[in-house]
C-alpha positions, 0 to 999 in steps of 0.5 A, a space after each residue: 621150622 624144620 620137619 620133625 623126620 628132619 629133626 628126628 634124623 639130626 638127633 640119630 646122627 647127633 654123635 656121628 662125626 661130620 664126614 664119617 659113617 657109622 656102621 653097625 654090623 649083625 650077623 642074625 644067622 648065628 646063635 648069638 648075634 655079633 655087632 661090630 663098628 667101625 667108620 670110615 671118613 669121607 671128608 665133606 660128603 656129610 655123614 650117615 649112620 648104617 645097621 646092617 644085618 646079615 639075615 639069611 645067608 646071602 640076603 642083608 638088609 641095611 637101615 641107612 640114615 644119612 644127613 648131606 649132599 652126596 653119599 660116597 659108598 661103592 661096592 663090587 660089580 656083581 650081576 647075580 646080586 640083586 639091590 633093592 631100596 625103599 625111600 622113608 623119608 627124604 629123597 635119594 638119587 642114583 647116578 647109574 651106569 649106562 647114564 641112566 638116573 633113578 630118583 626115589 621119594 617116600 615110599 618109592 623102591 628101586 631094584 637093580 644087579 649089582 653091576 648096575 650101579 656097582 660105581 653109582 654116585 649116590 645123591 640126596 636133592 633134600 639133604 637127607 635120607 632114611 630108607 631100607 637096602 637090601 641086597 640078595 646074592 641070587 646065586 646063594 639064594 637058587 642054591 641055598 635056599 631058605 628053608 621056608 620055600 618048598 624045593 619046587 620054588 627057585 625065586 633066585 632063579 626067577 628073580 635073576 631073569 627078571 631082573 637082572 638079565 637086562 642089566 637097568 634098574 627098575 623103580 616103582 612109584 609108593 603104593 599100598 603093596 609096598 607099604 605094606 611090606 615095609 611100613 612095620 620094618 620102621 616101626 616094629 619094636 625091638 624085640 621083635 625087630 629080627 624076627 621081623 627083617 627074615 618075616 619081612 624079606 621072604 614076603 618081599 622075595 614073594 611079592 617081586 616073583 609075582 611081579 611082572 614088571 611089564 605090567 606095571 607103572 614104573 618110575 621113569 629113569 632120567 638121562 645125566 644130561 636133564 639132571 644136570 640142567 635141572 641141578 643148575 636151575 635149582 642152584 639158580 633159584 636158590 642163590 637168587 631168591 630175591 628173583 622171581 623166575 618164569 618157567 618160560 624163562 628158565 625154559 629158554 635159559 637154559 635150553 630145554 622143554 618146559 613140561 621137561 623142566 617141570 616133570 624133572 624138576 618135580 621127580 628130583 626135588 618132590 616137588 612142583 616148582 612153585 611150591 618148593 621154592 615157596 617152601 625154601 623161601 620161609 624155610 630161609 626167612 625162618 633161620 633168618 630170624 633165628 639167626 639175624 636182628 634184620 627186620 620183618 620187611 628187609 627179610 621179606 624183600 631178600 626172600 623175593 616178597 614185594 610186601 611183608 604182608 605177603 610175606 608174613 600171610 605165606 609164612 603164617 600159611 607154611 609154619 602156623 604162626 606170624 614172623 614176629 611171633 615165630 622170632 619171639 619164640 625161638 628167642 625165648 627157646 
């Protein structure tokens, strides 16, 4: 059974072509605000869905809904432009230069300079993605400033020593600050969704001035070769899922630390090992009888459960009811 954020991003992406990306621009600045669309297609990269509004001069904030492996989106290499992104749902991964890799799960934030990740191979461990970007062109911001700032207060000027000066991403791991500031930006109303956006990202140009990030517990950045091991150990599961695996297996397999595998493994997929492939396993039994006339047992056995017992009492635990009630449902549905 899917999660309903799942469900709910499939229905917002439903008329969004396979390889596409929908953009939808709005300029707040102007008296009247102006929205354009345009796509551009990428073939086999899934697809995404973006609003993107211009909310001072210099500062845009983008909502980005994407559904697929990979998001295929560059831009220029700008070292006085600030990028921030905040995870809602799903996982995203950001393949930087440097061979330095941020993972963001929900309510995580990642900041870097624009030159950091100006060619970043974007990927998505879960599938999918909902989140906030913003981007702030320091350089706008220390010369014009939004008028809400007393003269005094150069947060362009702050911003860019902290920053971006070291030329790396810095990522926080959720907590109730960052919630705070972006948790009503998902859910605000309409009406008030822009005045909102400008409240909203003044606040967080406050809060990252105050900042220091020296002080705080920050998300680990991962070297392309740990990725890389971990991408192929979780290919390994999941094509074989009628096998059980031991860490130490896996560990001596393919050369690498267990409490490296397992803390790696967790940072890109959110979850401990165990436990997500627990998760996968009743997800892939779940479509099976959707999908299949195949028997309770033959599906139990081609997921990795020795008894359909076990099997049918993990599945009942994870989606709340029996396979054979689940299967009559879904038929019925």
């Amino acid at each position: 059974m899917k999660d309903a954020s799942l469900m709910d991003l499939e229905n917002r992406l439903n008329d969004v072509i396979n390889g596409t990306y929908t953009i939808h621009k709005t300029d707040t600045t102007e008296t009247i605000g102006r929205t354009e669309s345009y796509t551009t297609k990428h073939p086999n990269l899934g697809k995404g869905l973006i609003d993107e509004y211009l909310i001072f001069p210099g500062i845009t904030l983008f909502y980005q809904y994407f559904l697929g492996n990979v998001i295929d989106f560059h831009h220029d290499s700008l070292h006085s432009s600030l990028e921030i992104n905040h995870c809602h749902q799903g996982r995203i991964g950001m393949h930087m230069n440097k061979n330095q890799k941020v993972f963001l799960g929900e309510g995580d934030m990642a900041l870097q300079p624009m030159d950091c990740c100006a060619d970043a191979e974007i990927t998505l461990p879960l599938g999918f993605y909902e989140g906030i970007m913003i981007t702030i062109d320091l350089e706008r911001l220390i010369h014009n400033p939004p008028s809400f700032f007393p003269s005094e207060f150069n947060a362009g000027t702050i911003l860019q020593v902290k920053f971006c000066e070291e030329g790396k991403p810095f990522a926080l791991p959720a907590n109730h600050r960052i919630e705070h500031i972006f948790c009503e930006l998902y859910q605000v109303p309409t009406e008030f969704k822009i005045p909102y956006m400008k409240l909203k990202v003044l606040e967080l140009i406050l809060f990252l001035c105050l900042l220091e990030p020296k002080d705080e517990q920050s998300l680990s950045p991962y070297q392309s070769d740990q990725v890389e091991i971990i991408k192929q150990i979780h290919n390994k599961l999941i094509c074989n899922l009628n096998q059980r695996y031991t860490i130490e297996e896996l560990s001596s397999e393919y050369l690498i630390n267990a409490t490296t595998l397992k803390t790696t493994f967790k940072n890109i997929y959110g979850l401990p090992i165990a436990t997500y492939m627990k998760k996968y396993r009743i997800d892939a039994a779940a479509t099976m009888l959707r999908e299949s006339d195949a028997s309770i047992a033959v599906i139990a056995s081609s997921i990795g459960y020795e008894s359909q017992g076990k099997f049918t009492k993990a599945f009942k635990e994870q989606v709340g009811i029996s396979p054979s009630d689940y299967r009559r449902q879904s038929h019925v549905l």
